[in-house]
C-alpha positions in Angstrom: 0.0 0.0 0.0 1.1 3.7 -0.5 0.9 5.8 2.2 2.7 8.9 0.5 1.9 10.5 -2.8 0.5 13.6 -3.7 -3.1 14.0 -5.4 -4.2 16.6 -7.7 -7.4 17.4 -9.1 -8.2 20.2 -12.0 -11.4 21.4 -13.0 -12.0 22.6 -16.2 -13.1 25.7 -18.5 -12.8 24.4 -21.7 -11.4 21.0 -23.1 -8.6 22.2 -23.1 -7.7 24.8 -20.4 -8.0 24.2 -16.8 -9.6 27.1 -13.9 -8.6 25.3 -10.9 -6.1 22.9 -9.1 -6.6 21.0 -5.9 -3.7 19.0 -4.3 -3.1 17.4 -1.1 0.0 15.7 -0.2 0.0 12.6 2.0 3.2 11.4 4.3 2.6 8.1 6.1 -1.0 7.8 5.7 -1.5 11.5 7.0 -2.3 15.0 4.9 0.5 17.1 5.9 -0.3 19.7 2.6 -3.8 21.1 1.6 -3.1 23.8 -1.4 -6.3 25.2 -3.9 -5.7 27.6 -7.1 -8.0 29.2 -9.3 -6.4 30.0 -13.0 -7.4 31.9 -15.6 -8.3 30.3 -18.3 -7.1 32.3 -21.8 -9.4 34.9 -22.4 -11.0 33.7 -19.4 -13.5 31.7 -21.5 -15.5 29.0 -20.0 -17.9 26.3 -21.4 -21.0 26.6 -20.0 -21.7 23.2 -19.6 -18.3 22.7 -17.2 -19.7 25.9 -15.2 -22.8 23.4 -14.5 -20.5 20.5 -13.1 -18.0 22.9 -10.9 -19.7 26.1 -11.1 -16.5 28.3 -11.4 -17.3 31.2 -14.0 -15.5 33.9 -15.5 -16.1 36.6 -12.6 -14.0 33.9 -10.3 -11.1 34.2 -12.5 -11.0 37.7 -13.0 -8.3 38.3 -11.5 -6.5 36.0 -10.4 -2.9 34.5 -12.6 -2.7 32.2 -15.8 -1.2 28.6 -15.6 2.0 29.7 -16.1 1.9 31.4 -13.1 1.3 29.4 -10.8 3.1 26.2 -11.8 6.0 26.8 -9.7 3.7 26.0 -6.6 2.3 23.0 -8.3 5.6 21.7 -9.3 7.1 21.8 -5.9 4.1 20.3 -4.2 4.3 17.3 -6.5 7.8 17.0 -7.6 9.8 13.6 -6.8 6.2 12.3 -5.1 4.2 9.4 -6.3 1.1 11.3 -8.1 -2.4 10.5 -7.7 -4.8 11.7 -10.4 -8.5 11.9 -10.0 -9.6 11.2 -13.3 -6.4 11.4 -14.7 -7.7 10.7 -18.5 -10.4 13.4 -18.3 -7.5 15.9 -17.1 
């Protein structure tokens, strides 16, 4: 069994351009690491359909930074760990 990995979760705006990231890191069976990001999507454009599943819209992302952005602080959370996906194909 593996009791340390990190798992991440995005949600999505489009098919092909996430709004959000979710990851928790586990060390021996216990969450030591919660973080949550919104992203802008480019021209912070959303499907409305993926608005109905997570209902993150374009006035959540105003204002907040693009995927490049914020990658550093996904990187380090997940870098050299065993990495859980939820839905890994969908994402």
């Amino acid at each position: 069994m593996i009791n340390s990995f990190a798992a991440i979760d995005f949600e999505k705006a489009t098919r092909h351009h996430v709004c959000s990231v979710g990851i928790v890191t586990v060390e021996n069976g216990e969450i030591i690491d919660e973080y949550h990001a919104l992203i802008k999507p480019p021209n912070n454009e959303y499907n409305w359909h993926n608005v109905q599943v997570h209902g993150i819209t374009e006035n959540d992302t105003l204002s907040v930074p693009f995927f490049p952005e914020i990658f550093p602080e996904i990187k380090k959370r997940i870098y050299g760990k065993t990495l859980v996906a939820h839905n890994e194909s969908f994402d």
